[in-house]
N, C-alpha and C positions, 0 to 999 in steps of 0.2 A: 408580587415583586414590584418594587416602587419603581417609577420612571427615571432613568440615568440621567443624573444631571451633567447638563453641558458645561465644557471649558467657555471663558469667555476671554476677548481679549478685544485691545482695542483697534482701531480701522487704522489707525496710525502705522500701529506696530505690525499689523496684515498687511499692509502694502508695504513696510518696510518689508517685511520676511519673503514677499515675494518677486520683490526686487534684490534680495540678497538670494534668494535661488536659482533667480535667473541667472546673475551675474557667477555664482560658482559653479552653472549649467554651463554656460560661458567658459570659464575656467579649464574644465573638465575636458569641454569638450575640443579646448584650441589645445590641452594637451597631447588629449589622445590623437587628437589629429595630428601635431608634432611626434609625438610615441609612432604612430602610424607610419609617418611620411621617414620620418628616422629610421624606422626596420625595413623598410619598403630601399629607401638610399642603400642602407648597409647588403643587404641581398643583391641590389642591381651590381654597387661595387663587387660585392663579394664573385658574382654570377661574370662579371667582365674580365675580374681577375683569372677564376680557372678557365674561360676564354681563352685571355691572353698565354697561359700557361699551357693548355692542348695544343695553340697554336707555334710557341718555343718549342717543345715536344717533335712538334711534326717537322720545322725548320730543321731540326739539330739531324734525326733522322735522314730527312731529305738530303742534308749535308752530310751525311756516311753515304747515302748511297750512292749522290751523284762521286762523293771520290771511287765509293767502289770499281762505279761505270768511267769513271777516268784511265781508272789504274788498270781495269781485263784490257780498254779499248788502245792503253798504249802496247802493253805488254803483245796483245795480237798486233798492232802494226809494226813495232820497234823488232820483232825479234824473227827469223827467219825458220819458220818452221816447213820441214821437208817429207815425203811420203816416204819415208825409210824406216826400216828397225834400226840402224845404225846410228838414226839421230836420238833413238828414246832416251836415251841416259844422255847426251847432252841437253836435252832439254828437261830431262828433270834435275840433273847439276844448276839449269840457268833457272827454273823457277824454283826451288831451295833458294837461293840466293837473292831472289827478287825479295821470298817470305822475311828474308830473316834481315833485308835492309831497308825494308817497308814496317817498320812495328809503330812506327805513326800512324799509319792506315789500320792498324789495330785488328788486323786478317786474320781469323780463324781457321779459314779452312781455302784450299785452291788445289786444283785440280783438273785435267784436262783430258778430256775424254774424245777416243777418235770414231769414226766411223767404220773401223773395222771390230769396235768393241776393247780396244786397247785400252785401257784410265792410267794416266800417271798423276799419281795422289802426292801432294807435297804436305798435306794439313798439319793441323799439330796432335800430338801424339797423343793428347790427354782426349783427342775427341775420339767419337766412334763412328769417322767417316765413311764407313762401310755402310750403314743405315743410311746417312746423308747423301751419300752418290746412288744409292738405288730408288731414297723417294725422287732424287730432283729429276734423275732419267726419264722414270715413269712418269713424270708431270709432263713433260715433252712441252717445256713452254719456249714461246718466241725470244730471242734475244731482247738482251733488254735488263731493268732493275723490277724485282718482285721481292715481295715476303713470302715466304712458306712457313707452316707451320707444321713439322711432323711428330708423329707420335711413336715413341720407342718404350716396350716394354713399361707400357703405361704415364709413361713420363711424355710431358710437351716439350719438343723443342722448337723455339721460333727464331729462324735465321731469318739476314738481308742478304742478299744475293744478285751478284752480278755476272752476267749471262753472254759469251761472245765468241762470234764463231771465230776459228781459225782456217787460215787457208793455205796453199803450199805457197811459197813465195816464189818459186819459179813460175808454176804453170798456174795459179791460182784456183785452184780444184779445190775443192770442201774436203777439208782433212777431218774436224769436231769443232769440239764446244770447249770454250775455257770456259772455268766457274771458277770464281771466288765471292767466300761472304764473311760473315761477322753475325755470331752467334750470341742472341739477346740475353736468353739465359745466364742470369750471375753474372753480367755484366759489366763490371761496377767503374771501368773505365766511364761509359756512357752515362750510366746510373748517377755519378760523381756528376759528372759533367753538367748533367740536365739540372741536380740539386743547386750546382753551381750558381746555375741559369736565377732559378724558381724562386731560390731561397725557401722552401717550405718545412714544415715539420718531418717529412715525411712523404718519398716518391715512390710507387712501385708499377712494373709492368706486371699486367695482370692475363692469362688467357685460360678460355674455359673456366671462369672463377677461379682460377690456380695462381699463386704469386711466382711468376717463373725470374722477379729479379726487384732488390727492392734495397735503399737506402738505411732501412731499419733493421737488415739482418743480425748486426751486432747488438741492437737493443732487445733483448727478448719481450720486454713490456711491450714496447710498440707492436712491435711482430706479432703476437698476439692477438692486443687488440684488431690488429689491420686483417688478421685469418675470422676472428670473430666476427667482424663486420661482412665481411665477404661472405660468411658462410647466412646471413638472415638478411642482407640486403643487395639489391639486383638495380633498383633505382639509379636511374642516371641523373637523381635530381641531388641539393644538397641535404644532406642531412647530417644532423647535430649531435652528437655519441658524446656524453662528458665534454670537457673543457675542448672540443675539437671539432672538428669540421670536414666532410668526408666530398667525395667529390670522384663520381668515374665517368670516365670518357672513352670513345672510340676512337683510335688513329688509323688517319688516314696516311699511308707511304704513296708520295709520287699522287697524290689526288686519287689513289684509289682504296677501295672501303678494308679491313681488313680485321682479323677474329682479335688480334691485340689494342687491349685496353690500357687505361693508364690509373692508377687511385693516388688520388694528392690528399694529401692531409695537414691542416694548417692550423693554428690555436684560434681559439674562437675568443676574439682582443672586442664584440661591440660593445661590452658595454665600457669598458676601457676608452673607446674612440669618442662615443656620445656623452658618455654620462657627464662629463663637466657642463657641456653645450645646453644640454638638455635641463639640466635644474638650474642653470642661469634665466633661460628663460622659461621654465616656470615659475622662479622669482618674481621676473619682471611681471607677469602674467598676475598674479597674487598680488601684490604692490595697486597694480594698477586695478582690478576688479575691486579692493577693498578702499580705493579713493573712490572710486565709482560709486560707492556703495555709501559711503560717509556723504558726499556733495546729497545723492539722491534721498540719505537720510533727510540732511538739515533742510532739505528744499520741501519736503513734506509734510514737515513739522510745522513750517512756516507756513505753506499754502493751506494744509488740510488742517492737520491736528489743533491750533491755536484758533482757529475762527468755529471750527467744528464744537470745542471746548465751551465758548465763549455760548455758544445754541445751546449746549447742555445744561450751564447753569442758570438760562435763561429759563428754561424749560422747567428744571426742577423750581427755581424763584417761584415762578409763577403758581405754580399746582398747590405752594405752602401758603400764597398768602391772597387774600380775598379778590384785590383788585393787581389787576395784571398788565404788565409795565411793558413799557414800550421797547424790541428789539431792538441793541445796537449796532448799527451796519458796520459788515467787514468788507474786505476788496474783493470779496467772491461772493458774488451776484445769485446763485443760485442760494447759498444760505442765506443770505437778504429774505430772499421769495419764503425761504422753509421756516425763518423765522416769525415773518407775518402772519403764514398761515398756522405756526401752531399758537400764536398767539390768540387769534379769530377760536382754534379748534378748542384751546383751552377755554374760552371766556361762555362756551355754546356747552362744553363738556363738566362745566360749574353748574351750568343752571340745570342739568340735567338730573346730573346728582341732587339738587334738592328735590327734583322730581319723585326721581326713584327711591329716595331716603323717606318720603312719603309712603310713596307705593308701597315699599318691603315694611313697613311697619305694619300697616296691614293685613298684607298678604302674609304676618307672622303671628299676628292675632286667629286669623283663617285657619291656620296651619296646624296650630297648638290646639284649637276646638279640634279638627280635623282627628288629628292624633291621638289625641282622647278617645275619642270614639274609635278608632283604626285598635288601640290598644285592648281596649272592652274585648271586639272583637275578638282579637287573635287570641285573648287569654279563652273564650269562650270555647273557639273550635280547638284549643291546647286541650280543652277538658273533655271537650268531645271527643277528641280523639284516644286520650286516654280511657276514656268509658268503657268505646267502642273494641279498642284492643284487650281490657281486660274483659270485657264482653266473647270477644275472640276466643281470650285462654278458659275462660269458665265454659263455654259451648263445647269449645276440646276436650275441659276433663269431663263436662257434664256425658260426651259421647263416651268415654274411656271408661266411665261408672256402667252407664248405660251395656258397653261393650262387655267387661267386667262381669253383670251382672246376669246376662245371658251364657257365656262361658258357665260360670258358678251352676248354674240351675241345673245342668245336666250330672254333675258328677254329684250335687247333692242330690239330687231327687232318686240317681240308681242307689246311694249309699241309703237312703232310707226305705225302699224296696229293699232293699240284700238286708238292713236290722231289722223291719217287721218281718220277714220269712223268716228269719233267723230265730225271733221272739215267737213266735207259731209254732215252729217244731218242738223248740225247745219244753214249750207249755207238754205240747203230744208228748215225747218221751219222757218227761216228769211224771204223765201223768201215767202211764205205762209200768213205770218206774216204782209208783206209787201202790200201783193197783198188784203188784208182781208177775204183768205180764211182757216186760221188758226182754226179749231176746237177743243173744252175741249179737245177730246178725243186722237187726234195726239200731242196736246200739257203735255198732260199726259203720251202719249206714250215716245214721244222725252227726258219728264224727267228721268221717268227709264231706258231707253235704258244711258244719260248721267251719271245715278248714277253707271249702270254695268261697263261702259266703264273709268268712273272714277277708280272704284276700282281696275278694271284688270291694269290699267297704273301706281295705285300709286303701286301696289302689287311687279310689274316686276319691278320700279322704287326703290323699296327698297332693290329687292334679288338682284339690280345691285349695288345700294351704299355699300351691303355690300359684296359683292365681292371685290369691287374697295377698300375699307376698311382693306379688310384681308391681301390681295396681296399689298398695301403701306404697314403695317405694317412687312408681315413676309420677304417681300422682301428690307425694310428698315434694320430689325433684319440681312440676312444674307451679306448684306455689309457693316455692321457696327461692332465693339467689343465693344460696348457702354453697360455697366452693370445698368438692372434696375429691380424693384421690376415688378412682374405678376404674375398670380393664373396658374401654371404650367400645369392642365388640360385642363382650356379651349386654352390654347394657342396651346397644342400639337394636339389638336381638329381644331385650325386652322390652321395648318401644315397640316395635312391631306387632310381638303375641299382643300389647295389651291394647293394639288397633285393629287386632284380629276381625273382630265383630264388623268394622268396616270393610277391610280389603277383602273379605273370605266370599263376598256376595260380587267379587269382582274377576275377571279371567287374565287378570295382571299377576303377572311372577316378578316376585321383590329377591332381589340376590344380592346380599353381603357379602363384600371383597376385603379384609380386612387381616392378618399377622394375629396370631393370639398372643396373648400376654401383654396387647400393649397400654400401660399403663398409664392414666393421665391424671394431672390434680389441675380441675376446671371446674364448670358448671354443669352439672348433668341435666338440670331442668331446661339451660339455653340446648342442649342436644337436645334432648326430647321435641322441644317446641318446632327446631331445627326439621325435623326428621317428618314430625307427623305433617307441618304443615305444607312441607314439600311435596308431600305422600297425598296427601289430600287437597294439592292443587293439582298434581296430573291426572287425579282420577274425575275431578270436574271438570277440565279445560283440555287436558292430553286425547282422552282416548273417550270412545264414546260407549255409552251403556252395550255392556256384555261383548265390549272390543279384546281382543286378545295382547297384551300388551306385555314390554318387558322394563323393570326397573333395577339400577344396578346402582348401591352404596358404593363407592369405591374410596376407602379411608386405607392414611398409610402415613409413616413418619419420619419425620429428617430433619434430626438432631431435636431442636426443639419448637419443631411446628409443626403440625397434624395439618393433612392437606384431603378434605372431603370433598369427593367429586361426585355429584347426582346428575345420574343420566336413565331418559327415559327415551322410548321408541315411538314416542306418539307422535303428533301432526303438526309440530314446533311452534312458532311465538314467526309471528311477522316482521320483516324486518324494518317498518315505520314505529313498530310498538318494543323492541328493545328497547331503547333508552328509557323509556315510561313503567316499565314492568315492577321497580321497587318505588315508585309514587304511593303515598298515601291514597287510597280508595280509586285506583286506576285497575277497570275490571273488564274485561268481554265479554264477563258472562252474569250480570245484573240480572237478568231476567231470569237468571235460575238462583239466586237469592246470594252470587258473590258480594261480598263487600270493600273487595279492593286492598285488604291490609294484611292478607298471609303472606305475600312476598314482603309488604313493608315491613311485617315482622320480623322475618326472618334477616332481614338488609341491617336492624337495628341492633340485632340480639348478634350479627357475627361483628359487625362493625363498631359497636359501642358496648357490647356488652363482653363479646371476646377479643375486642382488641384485633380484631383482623381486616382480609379484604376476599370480596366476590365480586365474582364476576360472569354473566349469563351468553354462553357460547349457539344459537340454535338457527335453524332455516328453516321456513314454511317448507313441513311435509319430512324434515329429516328427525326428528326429535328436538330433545334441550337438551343444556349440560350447563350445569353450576357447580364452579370451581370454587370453593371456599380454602380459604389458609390462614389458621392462627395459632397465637402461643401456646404452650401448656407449662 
């Protein structure tokens, strides 16, 4: 892969680019800090608003109650109440009439309970003051303005209530309690009123996450959404649901804390309020960074780029033409100095080059004898090494003859025993035959004895054709490069038998892992060379005379690559001499007559001759394993 050539650009246009980044770093960032400081405003407004808003809430409140405590405190002073049963019914005649002339006061409920357990209930008829008068008894609270909130048949009701005792007006003895309040639930006098106030989208009191009274009832869309938010938000902070704006708060009645909440909901108007403000002045902002950037341009051009220029074709002049001209000074001082010195560097950088323009003519004269000789060379050890590898394959098959020819002798030698005994008797019973002393019984004999002797001659007569068989083929295979289709197992099967003569004197077991039938159009002779030379560098390098050892072919295929894997169990390849192992004449074992080039062979014949790749997996002391993978 060649070297990536760089962009170039000039010193000008870099300090411009980098002063136009700064200044839209500038830009960016005086925005986001206006972006910033503008979300930050609209939140504090937004956050002072529902302030303001809890705070009208609790006012308005505060202003029911204190009328509430006006109205028990005159009603107990103004009206003369007596320890009588005679009086009960006038004074439930005088508060009826109080209720139904007070609907200003907006009364709910009123009610007067004595000390003897007597209640005269005035309330209004739609409520179910019978719950209301049994929780407020049971609360047993001090005189005074409080909130309650009770719970009926599941439902929240949250009154104000005002609290005061009565006394007899003659002898002033503690007769009870007046209560009257104003019940929050469905409210909408109130409700209305606080909207009034607020102005919002949307007000509701809220208790136990329950909406017990809300401005949105007749809208079902709002109501809705206002139950939905309630039911997955709890948060007292704001938060932002669609075009809207949520907001809950705790009220306080009379400064003290209580379980009724309030949720205001208002349209969410920021970017309506900023946005003009805000891309005004990032106009300005943009305006003014790109004059910044035009002045900083031209002052650049003028100080750097034009004197900078003026050096450059100084520079270049110089280098084209023999005698070298004098720098002309600009108002920046420091190229003055750069120009002097590359004029001095030029006039010293001339004469050098005649030097060296000497020099290398020389040193090319040198070079080319040199080369000459370097080439002699290499073509020399090129031939060498061819010699020596076809030296390699002839030693191979001369072994494979050799092997070959020791198998052959034993099946010849019993087949010609079995036809001289055969040619002996035969002569005996002719001559038996002849003389007419031939009987059933020798003639009987004679046959069977021809039938054994037949079979044992045709037996040894076929394990010899096919010796004679394997050995023309694999030894045709390794002096040939002739490519032909064969079933890749049995043939590596026949590599084997016809190395027999070697491995047989060894205690190594060789096991073929291999799929029949599998068919390949390759080179049989690169297999063979493949096979044996791997075979017979484990058994000189792997394991040692009459070591017990194990070797495993393992060939197999997919799609159309044959993937042979040789692995033995012997005492592996070190790991400083991997990478060296398929070098031309790289050996460890020289002194037992290696010559360094059966792995080269094998490296050459997968790689250039079948077009594949290997690769040598081993650890001192674990075995090897060569993965080979090529086409077919």
């Amino acid at each position: 892969m060649g070297k990536l050539r760089l962009q170039k650009f000039n010193l000008s246009t870099v300090i411009s680019f980098v002063f136009f980044a700064i200044f839209i770093t500038l830009l960016f960032s005086s925005a986001l800090w206006f972006y910033n400081s503008t979300i930050q405003s609209i939140q504090k407004e937004t956050n002072n608003y529902f302030k303001q808003n809890i705070k009208i809430v609790e006012i308005i409140l505060d202003t029911h109650a204190n009328n509430l405590s006006d109205f028990t405190r005159q009603i107990a002073n103004k009206y003369e109440f007596e320890d009588s049963d005679v009086n009960d019914e006038k004074t439930r005649v005088y508060l009826e009439n109080i209720m139904e002339s007070n609907v200003d006061n907006r009364l709910d409920f009123m009610f007067v309970h004595f000390y003897d357990g007597k209640t005269i209930d005035v309330s209004l008829s739609i409520l179910n003051t019978d719950e209301i008068i049994k929780n407020l008894l049971l609360k047993k609270t001090n005189s005074g303005i409080f909130y309650e909130n009770i719970s009926i048949d599941d439902n929240e009701l949250s009154i104000l209530v005002s609290k005061k005792e009565v006394v007899d007006s003659i002898s002033g003895r503690y007769l009870g309690d007046l209560y009257a309040g104003i019940v929050l639930n469905e409210s909408f006098p109130i409700i209305d009123e606080i909207q009034d106030k607020l102005e919002t989208q949307s007000f509701s009191l809220i208790v136990n996450d329950k909406i017990i009274s809300s401005s949105s009832t007749t809208n079902s869309d709002e109501y809705a959404l206002i139950e939905s938010f309630l039911k997955s938000n709890t948060s007292r902070e704001l938060v932002k649901v669609d075009d809207f704006i949520f907001k809950r708060d705790r009220v306080k009645i009379k400064d003290k804390n209580t379980v009724l909440e309030t949720l205001t909901v208002i349209k969410d108007d920021t970017v309506d309020k900023f946005e003009d403000e805000f891309i005004q002045k990032i106009v300005i902002l943009g305006i003014l960074v790109l004059l910044l950037f035009f002045i900083s341009y031209k002052m650049i051009k003028k100080i750097i780029e034009i004197p900078l220029n003026n050096l450059l074709t100084f520079a270049t002049l110089s280098t084209t033409q023999q005698k070298v001209d004098k720098f002309e000074e600009t108002r920046i001082e420091e190229f003055n100095h750069l120009g002097l010195k590359f004029g001095k560097l030029i006039s010293k950088i001339k004469k050098m080059n005649k030097k060296l323009e000497i020099k290398v003519k020389q040193r090319t004269a040198e070079l080319e004898e040199s080369n000459d000789e370097l080439q002699f060379s290499i073509e020399n050890l090129k031939n060498t090494q061819d010699r020596l590898i076809e030296a390699e394959k002839m030693a191979s098959l001369g072994g494979l003859v050799a092997g070959v020819a020791h198998e052959i002798n034993t099946p010849v030698g019993i087949g010609l025993t079995g036809i001289t005994h055969f040619l002996r008797i035969t002569e005996d019973v002719k001559k038996l035959y002849n003389d007419d002393y031939l009987s059933k019984e020798e003639l009987e004999e004679y046959l069977n004895t021809s039938e054994e002797l037949a079979q044992l001659i045709n037996t040894n007569l076929s394990r010899t054709a096919n010796l004679v068989k394997s050995f023309k083929q694999v030894a045709v295979d390794q002096t040939s490069e002739e490519k032909r289709k064969f079933d890749i197992k049995g043939y590596v099967n026949e590599v084997l038998f016809s190395i027999n003569n070697v491995t047989k004197h060894t205690n190594i077991d060789i096991e073929v892992q291999c799929k029949d039938n599998i068919i390949i159009n390759s080179y049989p002779g690169a297999i063979s060379q493949i096979v044996t030379n791997l075979i017979i560098n484990s058994i000189k390098h792997a394991f040692k005379e009459k070591e017990v050892g194990h070797i495993v072919l393992d060939i197999s295929q997919d799609e159309n690559d044959i993937q042979f894997i040789y692995k033995d169990n012997g005492k592996g390849i070190k790991e400083e001499n991997i990478d060296r192992i398929f070098e031309p004449f790289f050996t460890t074992n020289r002194e037992s007559g290696g010559t360094g080039l059966g792995l080269n062979i094998v490296y050459n014949i997968v790689t250039n001759g079948l077009g594949g790749t290997i690769k040598c997996i081993s650890e001192k002391g674990k075995g090897v394993e060569f993965v080979m993978v090529f086409r077919i």
